[in-house]
Backbone as a ProteinNet text record, in pm:
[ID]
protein_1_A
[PRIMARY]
XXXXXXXXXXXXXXXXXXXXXXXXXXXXXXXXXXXXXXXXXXXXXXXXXXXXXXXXXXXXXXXXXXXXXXXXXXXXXXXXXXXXXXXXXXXXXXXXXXXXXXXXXXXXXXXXXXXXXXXXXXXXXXXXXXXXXXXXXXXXXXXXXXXXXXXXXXXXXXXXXXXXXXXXXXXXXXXXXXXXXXXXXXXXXXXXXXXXXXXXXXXXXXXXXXXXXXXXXXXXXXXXXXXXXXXXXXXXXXXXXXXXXXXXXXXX
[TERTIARY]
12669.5	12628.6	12486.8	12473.1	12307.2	12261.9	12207.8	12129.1	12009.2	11981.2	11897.1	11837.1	11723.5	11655.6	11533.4	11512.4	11408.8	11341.2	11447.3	11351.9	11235.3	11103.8	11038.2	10947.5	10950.6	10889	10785.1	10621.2	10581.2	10487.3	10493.2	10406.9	10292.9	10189.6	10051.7	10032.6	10070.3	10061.7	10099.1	10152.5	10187.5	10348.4	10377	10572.5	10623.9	10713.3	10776.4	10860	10928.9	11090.2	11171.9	11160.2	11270.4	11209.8	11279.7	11255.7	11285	11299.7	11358.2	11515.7	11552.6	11652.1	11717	11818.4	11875.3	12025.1	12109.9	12260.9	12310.2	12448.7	12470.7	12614.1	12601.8	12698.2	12784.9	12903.6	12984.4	13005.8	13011.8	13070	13162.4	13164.4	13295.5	13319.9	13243	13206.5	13208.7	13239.5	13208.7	13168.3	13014.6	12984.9	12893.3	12914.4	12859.6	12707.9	12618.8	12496.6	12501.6	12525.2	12507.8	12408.2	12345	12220.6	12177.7	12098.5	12010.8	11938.8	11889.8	11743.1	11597	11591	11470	11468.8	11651	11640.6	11596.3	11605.2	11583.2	11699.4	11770.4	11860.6	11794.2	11741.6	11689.5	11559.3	11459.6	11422.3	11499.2	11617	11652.3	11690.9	11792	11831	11702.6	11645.2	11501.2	11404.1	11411.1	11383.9	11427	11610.8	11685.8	11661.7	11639.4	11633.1	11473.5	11390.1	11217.6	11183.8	11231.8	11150.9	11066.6	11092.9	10965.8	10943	10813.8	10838.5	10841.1	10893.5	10892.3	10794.2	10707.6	10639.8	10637.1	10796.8	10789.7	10922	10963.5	11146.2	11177.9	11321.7	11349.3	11457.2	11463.5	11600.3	11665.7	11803.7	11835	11945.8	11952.9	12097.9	12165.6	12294.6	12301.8	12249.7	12141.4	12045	11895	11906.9	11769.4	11669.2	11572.6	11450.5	11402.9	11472.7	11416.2	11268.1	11257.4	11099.6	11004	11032.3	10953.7	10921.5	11006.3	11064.2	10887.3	10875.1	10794.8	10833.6	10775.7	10790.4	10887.5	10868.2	10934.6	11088.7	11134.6	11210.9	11318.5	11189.5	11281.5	11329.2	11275.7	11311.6	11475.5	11506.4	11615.8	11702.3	11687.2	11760.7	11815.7	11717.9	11725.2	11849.5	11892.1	11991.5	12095.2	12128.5	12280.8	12285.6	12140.5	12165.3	12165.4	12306	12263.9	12218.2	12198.9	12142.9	12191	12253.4	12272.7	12229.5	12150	12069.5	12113.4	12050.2	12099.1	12105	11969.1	11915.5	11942	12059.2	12094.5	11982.2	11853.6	11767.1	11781.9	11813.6	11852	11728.8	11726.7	11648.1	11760.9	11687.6	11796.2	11833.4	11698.4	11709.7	11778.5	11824	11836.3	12009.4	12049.4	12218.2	12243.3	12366.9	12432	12411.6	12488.1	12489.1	12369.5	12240	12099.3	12087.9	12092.5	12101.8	12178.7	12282.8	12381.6	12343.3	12279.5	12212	12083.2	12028.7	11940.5	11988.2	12057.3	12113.3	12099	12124.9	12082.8	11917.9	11851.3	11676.7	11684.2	11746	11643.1	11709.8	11786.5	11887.8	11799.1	11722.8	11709.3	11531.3	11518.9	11402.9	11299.3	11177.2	11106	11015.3	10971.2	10958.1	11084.5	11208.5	11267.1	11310.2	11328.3	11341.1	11233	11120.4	11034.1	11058.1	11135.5	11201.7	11344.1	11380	11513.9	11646.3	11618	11660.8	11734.6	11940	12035.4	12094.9	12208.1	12251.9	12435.7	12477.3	12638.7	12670.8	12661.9	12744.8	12760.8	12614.1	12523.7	12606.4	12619.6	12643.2	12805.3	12910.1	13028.5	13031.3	12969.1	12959.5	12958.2	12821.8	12812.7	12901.1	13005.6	13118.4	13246.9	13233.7	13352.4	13314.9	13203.1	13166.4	13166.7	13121.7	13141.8	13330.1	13389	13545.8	13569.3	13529.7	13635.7	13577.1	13475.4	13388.3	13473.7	13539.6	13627.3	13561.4	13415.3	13372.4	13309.1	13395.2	13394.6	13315.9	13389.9	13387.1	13249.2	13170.1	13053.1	12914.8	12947.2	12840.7	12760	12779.9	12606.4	12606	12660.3	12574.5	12463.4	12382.9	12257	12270.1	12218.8	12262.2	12265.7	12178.9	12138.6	12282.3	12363.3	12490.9	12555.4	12594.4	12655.4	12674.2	12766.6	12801.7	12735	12736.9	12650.7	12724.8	12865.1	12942.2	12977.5	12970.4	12929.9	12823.9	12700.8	12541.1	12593.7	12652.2	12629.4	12723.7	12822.1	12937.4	12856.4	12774.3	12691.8	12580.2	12533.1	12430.4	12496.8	12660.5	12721.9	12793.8	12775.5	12818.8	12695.2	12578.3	12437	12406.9	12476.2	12460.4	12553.1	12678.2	12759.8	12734.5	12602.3	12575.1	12517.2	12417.9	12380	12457.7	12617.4	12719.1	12701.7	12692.2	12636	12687.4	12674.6	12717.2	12691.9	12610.8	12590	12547.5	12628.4	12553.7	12471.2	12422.4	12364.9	12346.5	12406.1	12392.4	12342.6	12232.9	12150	12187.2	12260.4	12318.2	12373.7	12455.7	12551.4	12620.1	12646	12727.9	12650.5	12513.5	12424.7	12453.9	12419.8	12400.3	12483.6	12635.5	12780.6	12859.3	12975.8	13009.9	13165.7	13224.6	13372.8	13455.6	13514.9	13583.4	13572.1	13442.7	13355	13307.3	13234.4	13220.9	13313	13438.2	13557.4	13564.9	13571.5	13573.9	13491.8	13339.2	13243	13292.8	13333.2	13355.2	13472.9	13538	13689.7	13644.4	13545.1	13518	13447.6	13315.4	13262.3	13384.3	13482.5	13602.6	13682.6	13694.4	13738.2	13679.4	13551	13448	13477.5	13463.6	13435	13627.3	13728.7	13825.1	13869.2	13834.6	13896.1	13788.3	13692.8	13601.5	13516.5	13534.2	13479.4	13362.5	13288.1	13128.9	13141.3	13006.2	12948.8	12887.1	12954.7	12904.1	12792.3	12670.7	12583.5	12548	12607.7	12655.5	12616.8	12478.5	12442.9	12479.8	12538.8	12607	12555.4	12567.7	12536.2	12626.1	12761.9	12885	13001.1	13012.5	13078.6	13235.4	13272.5	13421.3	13425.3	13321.9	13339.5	13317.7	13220.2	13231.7	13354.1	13465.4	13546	13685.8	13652.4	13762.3	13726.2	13599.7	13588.7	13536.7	13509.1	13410.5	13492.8	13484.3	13519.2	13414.5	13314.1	13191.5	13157.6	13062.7	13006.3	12858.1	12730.4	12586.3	12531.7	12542.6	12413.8	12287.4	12199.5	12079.8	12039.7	11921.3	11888.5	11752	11624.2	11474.1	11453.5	11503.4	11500.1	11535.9	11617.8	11661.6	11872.1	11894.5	12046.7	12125	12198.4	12262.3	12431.5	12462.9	12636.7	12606	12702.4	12765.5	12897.3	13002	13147.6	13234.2	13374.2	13435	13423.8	13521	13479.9	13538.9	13677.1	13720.4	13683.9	13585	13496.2	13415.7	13393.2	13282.6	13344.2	13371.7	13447	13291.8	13363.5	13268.2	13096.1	13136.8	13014	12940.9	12996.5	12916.7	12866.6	12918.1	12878	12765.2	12756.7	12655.9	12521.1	12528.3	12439.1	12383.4	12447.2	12406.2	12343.1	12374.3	12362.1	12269.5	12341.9	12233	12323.6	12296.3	12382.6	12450.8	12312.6	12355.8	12469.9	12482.1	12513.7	12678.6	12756.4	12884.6	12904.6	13057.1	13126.3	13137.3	13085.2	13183.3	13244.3	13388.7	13452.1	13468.1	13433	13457.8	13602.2	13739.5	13807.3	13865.5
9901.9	10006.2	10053.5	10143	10244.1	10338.6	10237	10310.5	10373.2	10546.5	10632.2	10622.1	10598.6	10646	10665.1	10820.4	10938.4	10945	10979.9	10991.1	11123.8	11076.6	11170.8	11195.4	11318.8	11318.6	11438.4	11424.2	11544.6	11500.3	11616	11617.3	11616.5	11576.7	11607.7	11780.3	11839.5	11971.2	12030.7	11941.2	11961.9	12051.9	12049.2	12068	11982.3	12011.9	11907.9	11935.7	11800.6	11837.1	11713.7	11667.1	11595.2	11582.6	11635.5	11612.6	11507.1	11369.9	11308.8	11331.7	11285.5	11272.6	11116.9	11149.1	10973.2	10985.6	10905.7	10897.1	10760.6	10717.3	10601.3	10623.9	10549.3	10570.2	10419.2	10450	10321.2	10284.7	10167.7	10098	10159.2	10235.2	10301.6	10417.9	10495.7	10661.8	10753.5	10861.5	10997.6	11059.5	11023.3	11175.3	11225.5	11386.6	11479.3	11600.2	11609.3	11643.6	11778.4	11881.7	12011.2	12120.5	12195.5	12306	12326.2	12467.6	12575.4	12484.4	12563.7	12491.5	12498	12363.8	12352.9	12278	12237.9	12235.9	12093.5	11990.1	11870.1	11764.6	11757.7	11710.8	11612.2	11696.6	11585.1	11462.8	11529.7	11430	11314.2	11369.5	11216.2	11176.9	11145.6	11085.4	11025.9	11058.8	10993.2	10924.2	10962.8	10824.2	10696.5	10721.1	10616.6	10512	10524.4	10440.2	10423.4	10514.7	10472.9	10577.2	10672	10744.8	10827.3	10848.1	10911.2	10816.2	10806.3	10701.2	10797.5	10784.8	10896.9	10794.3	10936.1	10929.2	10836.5	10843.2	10784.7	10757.8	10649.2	10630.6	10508.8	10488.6	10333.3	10359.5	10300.7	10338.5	10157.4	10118.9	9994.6	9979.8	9918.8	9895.6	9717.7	9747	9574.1	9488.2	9518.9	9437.9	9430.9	9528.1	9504.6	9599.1	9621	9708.5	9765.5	9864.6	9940	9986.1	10071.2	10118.2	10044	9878.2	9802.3	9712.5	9747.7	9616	9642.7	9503.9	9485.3	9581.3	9560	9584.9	9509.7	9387.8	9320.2	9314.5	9302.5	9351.8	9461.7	9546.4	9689.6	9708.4	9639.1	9602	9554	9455.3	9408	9498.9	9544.6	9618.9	9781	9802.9	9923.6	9911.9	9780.1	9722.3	9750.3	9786.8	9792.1	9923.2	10066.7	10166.7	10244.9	10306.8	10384	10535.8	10591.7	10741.3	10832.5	10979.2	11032.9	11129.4	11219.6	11376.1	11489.6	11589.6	11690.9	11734.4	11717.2	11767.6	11616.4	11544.3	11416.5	11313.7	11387.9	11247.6	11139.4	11200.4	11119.2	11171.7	11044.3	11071.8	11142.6	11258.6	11348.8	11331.7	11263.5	11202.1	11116.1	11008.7	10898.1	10892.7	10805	10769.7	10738	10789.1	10797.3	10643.7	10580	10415.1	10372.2	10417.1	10356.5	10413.3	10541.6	10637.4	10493.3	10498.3	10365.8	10223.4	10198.8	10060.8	10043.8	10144.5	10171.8	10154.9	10127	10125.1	9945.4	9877.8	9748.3	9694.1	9798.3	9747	9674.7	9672.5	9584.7	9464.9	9397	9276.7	9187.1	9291.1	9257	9213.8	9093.9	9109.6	9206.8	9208.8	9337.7	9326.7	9220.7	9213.3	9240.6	9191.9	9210.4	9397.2	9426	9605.6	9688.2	9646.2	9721.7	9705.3	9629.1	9666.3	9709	9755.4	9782.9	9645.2	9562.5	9444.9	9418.3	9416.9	9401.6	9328.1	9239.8	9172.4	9211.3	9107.2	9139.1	9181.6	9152	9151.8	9287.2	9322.6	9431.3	9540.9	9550.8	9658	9681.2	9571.1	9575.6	9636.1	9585.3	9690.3	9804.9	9896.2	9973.5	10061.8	10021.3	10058.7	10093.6	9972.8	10012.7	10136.6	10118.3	10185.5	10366.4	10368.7	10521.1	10561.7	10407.7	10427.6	10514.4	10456.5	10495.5	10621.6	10674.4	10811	10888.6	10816.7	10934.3	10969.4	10905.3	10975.2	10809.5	10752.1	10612.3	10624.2	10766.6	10803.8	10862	10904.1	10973.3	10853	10704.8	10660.7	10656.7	10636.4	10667.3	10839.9	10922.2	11030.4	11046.6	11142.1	11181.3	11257.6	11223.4	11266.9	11440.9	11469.5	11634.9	11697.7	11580.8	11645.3	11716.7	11640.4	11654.9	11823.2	11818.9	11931.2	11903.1	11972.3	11913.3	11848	11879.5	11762.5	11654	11631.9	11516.6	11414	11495.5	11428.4	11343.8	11470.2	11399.5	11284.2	11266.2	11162.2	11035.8	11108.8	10973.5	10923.5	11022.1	10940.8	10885.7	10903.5	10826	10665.2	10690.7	10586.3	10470.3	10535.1	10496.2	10371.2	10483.7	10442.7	10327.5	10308.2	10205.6	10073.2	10087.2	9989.8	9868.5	9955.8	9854.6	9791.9	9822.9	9766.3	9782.8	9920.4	9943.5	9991.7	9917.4	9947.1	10040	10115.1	10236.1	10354.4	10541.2	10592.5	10690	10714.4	10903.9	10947.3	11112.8	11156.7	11316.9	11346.4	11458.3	11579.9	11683.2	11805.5	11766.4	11685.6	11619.4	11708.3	11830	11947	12083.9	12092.1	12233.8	12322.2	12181.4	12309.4	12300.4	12293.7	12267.8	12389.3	12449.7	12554.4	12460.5	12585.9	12513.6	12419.9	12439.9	12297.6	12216.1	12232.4	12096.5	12030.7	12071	12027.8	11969.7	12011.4	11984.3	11798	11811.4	11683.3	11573.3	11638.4	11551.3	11458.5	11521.7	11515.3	11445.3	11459.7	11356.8	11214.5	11172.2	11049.5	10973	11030.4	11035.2	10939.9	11043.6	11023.2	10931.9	10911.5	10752.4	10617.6	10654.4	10537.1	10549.9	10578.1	10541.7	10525.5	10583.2	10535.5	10403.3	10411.1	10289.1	10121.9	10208.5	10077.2	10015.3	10146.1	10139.4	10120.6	10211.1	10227	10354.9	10307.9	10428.1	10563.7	10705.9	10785.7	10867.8	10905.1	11022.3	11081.3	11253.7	11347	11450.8	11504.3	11672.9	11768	11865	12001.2	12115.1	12246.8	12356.6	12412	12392.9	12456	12395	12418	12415.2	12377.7	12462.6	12443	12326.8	12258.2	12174.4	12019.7	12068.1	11932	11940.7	12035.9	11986.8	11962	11968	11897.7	11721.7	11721.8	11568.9	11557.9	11516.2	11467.7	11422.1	11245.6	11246.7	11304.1	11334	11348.5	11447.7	11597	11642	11619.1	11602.9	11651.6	11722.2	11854.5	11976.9	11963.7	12004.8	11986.4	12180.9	12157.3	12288.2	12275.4	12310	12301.4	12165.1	12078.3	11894.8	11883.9	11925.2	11874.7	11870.6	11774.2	11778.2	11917.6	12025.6	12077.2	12069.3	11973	11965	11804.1	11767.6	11547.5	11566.8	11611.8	11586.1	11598.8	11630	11612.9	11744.2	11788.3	11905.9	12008.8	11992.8	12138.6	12138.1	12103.5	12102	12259.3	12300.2	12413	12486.7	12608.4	12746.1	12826.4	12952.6	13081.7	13045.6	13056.6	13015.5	12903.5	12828.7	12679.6	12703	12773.1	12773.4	12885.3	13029.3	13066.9	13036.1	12903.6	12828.8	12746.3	12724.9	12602.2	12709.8	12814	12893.6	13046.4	13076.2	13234.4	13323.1	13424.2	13521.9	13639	13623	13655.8	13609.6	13503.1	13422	13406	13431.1	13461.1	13331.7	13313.2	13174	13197.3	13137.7	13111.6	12989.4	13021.4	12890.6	12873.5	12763.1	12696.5	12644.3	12685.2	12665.2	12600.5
7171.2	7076.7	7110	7137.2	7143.8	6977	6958.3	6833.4	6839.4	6847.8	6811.2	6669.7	6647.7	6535.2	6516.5	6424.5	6460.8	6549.4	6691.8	6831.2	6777.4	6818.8	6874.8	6991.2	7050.3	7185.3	7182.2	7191.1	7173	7334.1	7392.1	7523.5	7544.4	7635.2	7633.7	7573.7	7628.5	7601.7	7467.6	7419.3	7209.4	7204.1	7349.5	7322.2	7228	7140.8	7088.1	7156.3	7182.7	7278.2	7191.8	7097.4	7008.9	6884.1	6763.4	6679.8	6560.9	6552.9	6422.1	6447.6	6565.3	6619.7	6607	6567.7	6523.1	6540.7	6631.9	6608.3	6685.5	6687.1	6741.2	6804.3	6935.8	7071.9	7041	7017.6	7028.6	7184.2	7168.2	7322.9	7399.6	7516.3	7549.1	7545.5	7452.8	7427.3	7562.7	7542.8	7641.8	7570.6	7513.6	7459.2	7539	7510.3	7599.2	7476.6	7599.4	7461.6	7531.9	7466.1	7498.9	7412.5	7431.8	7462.3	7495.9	7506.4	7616.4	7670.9	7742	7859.4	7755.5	7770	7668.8	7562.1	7536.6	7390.3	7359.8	7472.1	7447.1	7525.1	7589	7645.8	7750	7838.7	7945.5	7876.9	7800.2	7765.2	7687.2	7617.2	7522.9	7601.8	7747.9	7840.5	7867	7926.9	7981.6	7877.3	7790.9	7681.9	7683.2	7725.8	7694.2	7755.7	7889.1	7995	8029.3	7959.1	7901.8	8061.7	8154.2	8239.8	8151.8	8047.5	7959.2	7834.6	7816	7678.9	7544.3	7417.9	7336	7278.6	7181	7043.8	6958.9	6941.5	6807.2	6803.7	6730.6	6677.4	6782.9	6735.3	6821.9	6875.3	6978.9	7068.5	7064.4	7053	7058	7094.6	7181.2	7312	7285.6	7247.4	7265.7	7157.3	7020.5	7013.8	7046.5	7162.3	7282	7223.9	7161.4	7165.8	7274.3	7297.2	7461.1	7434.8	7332.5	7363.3	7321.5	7296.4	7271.7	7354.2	7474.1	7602.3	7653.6	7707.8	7839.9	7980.5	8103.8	8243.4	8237.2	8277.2	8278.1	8207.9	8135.2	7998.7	8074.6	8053.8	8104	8242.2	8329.9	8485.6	8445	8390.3	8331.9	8270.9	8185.4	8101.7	8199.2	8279.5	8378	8461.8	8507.3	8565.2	8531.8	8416.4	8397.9	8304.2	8338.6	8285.3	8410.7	8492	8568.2	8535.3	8629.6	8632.1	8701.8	8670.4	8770.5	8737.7	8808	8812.8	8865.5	8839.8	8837.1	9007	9022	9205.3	9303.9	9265.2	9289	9341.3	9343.5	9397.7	9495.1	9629.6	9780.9	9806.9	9947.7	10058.3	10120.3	10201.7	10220.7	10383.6	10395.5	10610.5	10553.7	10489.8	10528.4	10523.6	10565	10575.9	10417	10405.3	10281.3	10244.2	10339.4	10254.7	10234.4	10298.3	10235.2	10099	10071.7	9957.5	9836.1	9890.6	9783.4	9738.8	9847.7	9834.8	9763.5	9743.6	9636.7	9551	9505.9	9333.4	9318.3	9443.4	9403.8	9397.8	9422.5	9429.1	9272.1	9163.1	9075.8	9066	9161	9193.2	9311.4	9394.2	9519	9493.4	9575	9604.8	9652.1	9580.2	9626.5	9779	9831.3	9984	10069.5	10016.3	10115.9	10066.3	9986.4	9991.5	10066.7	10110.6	10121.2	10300.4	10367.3	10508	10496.3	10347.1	10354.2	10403.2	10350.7	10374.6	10263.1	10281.9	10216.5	10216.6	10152	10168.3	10273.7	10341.9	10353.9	10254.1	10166.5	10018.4	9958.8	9965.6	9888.4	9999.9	10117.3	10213.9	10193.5	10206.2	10132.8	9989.9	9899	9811.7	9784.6	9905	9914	9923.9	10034.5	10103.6	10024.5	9962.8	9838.6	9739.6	9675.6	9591.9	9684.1	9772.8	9838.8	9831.6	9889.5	9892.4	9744.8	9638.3	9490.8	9432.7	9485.4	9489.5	9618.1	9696.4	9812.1	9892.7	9988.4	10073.4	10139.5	10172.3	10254.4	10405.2	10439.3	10601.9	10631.2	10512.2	10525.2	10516.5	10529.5	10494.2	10593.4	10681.2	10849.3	10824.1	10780	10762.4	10665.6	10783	10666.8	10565.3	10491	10309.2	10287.9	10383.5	10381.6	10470.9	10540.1	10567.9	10513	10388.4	10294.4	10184	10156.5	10045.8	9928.1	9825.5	9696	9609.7	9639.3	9520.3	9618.5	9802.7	9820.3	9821.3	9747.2	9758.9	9623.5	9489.2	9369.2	9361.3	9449.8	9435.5	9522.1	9591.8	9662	9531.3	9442.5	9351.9	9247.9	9206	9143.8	9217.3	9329.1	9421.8	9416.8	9383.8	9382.4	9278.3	9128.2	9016	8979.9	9039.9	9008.7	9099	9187.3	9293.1	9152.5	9017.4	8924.1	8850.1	8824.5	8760.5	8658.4	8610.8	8484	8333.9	8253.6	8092.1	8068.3	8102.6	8014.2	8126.5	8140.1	8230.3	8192.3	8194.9	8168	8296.8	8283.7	8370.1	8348.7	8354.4	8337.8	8448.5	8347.2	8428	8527.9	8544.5	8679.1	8763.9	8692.2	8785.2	8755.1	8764.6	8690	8828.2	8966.5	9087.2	9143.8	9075.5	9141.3	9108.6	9228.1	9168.7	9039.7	9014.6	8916.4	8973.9	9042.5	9127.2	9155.2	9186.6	9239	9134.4	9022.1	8892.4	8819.6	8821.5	8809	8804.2	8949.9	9070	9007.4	9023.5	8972.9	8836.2	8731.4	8569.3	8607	8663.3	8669	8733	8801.7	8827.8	8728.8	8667.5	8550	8416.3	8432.2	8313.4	8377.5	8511.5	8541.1	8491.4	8521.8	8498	8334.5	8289.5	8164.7	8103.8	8115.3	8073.4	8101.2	8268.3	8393.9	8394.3	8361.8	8355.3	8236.7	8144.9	7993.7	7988.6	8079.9	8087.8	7971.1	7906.1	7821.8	7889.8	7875.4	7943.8	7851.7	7882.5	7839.9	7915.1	7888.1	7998.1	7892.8	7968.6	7911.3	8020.7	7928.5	7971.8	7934.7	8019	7984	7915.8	7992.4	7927.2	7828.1	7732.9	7674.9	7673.2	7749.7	7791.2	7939.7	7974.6	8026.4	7964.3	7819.1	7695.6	7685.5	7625.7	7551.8	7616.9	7788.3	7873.7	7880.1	7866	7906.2	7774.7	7708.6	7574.3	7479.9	7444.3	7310.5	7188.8	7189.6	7093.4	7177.3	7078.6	7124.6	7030.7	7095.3	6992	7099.8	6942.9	7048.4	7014.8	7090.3	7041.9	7034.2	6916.6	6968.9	6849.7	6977.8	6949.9	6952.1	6998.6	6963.1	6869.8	6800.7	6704.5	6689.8	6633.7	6626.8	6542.4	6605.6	6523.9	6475.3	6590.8	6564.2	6635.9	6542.3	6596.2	6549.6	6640.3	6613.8	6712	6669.4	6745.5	6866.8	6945.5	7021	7051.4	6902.1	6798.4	6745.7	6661.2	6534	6566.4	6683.8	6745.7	6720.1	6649.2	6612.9	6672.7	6644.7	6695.1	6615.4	6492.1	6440.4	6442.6	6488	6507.5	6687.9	6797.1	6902.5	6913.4	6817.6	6777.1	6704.2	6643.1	6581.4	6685.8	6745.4	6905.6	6990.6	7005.7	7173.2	7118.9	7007.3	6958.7	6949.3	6835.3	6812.4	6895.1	7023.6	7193.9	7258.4	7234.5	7365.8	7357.5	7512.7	7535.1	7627.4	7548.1	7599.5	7759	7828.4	7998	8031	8037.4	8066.7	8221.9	8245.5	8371.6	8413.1	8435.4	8466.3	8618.8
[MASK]
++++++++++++++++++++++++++++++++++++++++++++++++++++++++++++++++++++++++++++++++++++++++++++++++++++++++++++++++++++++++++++++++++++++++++++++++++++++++++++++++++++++++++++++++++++++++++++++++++++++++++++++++++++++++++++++++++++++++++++++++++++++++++++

């Protein structure tokens, strides 16, 4: 269980980017956090896992006090939250399977990471984990080889190197075209049906929450405007999320 309560995040610069934000993720969830650019999405992901520390409010995983954790603490707890990003975050020289084996640095000793020093084990891993992502054959290629829904299937290949309970994955398909996004979101929805990892997955679009999403929360100004299901959104509730402007595009 991940319990939110009254996240707040205000920036050096006096952005607020979350407002008194509070909700709770059952074990096993796909929920998906959707609104505009700006509205607050990437920071609550990045709270979760403490790459930004918020303001104010408590985040609690398990039991665990994340924004109260130590280095230490959170070194631990980091372990079994993977990450996946938007601009997938590879070394883009380097060979795919190094890209993967990164996901075990907080398992691994830190002298021996700093010559890139893996285990048999850790490299089999690797291997598998590229296998069930579908791009086995690409691991001695350099990452910049790659297509962009094969980079992001390599930073999900990345993320399952930590064996992880819980994922977020920040705009996972923003610089993907439809098909490929598609692709991406169907492994995503493996992991979490097939392996019963918790997914947190912000979206731009809409009609791609309510193919994958058991839960939708929109945000809009940092603050929560919809926590439900993801027919619950009629015309007027996606105008309250998006603006009296703003026209549906479905990603088919």
């Amino acid at each position: 269980m991940l319990k939110i309560e009254h996240l707040t995040k205000v920036y050096d610069n006096g952005v607020v980017a979350l407002q008194d934000v509070s909700f709770e993720v059952p074990t096993g969830q796909f929920l998906v956090i959707i609104g505009l650019s700006g509205s607050g999405k990437s920071t609550l992901l990045r709270c979760i896992n403490r790459l930004i520390n918020p303001t104010d409010g408590r985040i609690e995983w398990n039991g665990i006090d994340i924004t109260n954790a130590t280095d230490e603490e959170l070194r631990l707890i980091r372990r079994r939250i993977g990450m996946i990003f938007q601009h997938f975050n590879l070394v883009r020289r380097s060979p795919v399977i190094t890209n993967v084996l990164a996901g075990r640095l907080g398992y691994t000793n830190p002298m021996w990471s700093l010559v890139n020093y893996f285990s048999h084990a850790d490299r089999q891993m690797a291997l598998e984990k590229l296998a069930r992502v579908g791009i086995r054959e690409k691991a001695y290629n350099r990452a910049d080889e790659l297509s962009g829904g094969q980079q992001q299937r390599v930073g999900i290949a990345r993320a399952l190197m930590q064996e992880p309970e819980l994922m977020l994955a920040d705009e996972p398909v923003a610089s993907l075209d439809p098909a490929t996004s598609h692709s991406v979101m169907k492994y995503l929805e493996s992991l979490n049906r097939d392996d019963g990892i918790t997914i947190l997955c912000s979206l731009h679009f809409l009609s791609l929450a309510r193919a994958y999403a058991d839960r939708i929360i929109a945000l809009k100004d940092g603050r929560i405007e919809f926590d439900g299901l993801p027919e619950k959104i009629d015309d007027q509730r996606f105008r309250d999320i998006y603006g009296e402007d703003a026209v549906r595009v479905e990603i088919s």
